[in-house]
FITI-216611 format. One record per residue (C-alpha): residue in three letters; x, z, y. Coordinates in Angstrom, 3 decimals, padded with zeros to 6 digits. Layout:
BEGIN
> ALA	X	Z	Y
...
//
This chain:
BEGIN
> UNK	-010.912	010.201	002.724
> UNK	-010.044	007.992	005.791
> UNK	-013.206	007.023	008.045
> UNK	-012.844	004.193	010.789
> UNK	-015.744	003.905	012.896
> UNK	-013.608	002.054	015.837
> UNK	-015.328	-001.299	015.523
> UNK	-014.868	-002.040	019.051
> UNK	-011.078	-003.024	018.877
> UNK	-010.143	-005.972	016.753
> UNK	-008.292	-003.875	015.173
> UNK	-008.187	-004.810	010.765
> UNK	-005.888	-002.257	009.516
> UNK	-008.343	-000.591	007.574
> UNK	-007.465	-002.619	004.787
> UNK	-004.013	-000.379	004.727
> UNK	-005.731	002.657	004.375
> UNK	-008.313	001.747	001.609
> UNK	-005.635	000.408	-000.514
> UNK	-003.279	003.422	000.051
> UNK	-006.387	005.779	-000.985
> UNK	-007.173	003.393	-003.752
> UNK	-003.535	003.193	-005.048
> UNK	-003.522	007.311	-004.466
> UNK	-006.890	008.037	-006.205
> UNK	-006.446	005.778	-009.520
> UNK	-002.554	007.443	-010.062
> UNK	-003.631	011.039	-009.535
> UNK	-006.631	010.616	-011.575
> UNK	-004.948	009.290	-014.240
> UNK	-002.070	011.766	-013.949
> UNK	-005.047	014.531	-014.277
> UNK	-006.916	013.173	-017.286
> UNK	-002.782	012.634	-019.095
> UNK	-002.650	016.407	-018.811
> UNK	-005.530	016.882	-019.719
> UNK	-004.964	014.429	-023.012
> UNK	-001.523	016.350	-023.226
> UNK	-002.827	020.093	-023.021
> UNK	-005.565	019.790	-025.860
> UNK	-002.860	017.238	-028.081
> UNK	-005.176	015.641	-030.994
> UNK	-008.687	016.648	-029.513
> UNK	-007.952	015.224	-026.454
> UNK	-008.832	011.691	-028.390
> UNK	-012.128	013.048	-030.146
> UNK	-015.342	011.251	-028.900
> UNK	-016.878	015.083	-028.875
> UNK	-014.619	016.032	-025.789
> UNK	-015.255	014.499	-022.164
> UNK	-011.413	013.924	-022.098
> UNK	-011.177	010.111	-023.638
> UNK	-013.887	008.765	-021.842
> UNK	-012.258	010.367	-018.610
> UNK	-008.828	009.237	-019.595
> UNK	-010.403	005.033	-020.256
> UNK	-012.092	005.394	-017.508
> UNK	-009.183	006.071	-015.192
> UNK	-007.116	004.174	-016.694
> UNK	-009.122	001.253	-015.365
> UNK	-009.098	002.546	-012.499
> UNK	-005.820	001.400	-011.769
> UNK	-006.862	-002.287	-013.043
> UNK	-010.109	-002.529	-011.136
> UNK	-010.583	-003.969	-007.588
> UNK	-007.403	-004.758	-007.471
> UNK	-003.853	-003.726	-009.217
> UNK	-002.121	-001.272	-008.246
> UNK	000.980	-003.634	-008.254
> UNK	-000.719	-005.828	-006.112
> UNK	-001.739	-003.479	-003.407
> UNK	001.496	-001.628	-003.280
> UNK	002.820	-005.024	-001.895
> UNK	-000.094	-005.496	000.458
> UNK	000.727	-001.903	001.901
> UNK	004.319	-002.534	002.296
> UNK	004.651	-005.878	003.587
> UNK	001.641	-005.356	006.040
> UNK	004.496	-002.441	007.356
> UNK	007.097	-005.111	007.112
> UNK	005.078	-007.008	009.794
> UNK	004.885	-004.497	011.892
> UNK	008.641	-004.285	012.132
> UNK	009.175	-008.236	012.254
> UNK	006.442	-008.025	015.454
> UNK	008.629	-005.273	017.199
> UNK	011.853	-007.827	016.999
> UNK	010.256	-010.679	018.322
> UNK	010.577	-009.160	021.606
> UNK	014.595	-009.017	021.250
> UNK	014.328	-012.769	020.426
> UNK	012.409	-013.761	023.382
> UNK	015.441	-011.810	025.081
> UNK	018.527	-013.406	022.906
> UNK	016.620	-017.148	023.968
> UNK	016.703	-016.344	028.127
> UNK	020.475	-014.904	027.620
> UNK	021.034	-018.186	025.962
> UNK	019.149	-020.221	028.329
> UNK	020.889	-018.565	031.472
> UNK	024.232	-018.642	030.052
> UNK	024.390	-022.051	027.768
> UNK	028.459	-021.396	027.711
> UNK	028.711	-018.098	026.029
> UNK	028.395	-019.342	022.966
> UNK	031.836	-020.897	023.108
> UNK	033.066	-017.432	023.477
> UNK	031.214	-015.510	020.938
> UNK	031.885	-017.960	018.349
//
């Protein structure tokens, strides 16, 4: 799916990626083997078909490694971070306004 072979950098986002393909892979898997389950009704649960075996076997998919929960967190906040990092710049800014003007907060306030 996603290959990284930049090992020069320091760069450890991969992490991102595998869980998004992780997180991507379990739900669509599972979402295949439910129609499946869904299209042939009551055989769909007979040990003679493929189809439950395929259907358990996704379904701990989403389980194993990791929850799905759990690394839909990791993939947002590690985004979240990347925003925070941006806006530390403005408060390096807002601290020299302050620090070259210590009286403007009388006025602003």
């Amino acid at each position: 799916m996603i290959c990284n072979n930049n090992n020069n950098n320091n760069n450890n986002s991969s992490f991102v990626e595998a869980a998004i393909c992780k997180v991507f892979g379990s739900e669509s898997s599972f979402k295949a083997a439910n129609e499946a389950i869904q299209v042939l009704g009551g055989l769909g649960f007979m040990a003679n078909y493929p189809y439950e075996r395929v259907m358990r076997d996704s379904r701990i998919l989403s389980i194993f490694e990791g929850t799905n929960e759990i690394l839909r967190m990791l993939i947002s906040l590690s985004g979240i971070k990347h925003v925070g990092d941006r806006f530390n710049f403005f408060k390096i800014i807002i601290c020299i306004f302050f620090f070259c003007f210590p009286n403007i907060s009388f006025f602003l306030f």
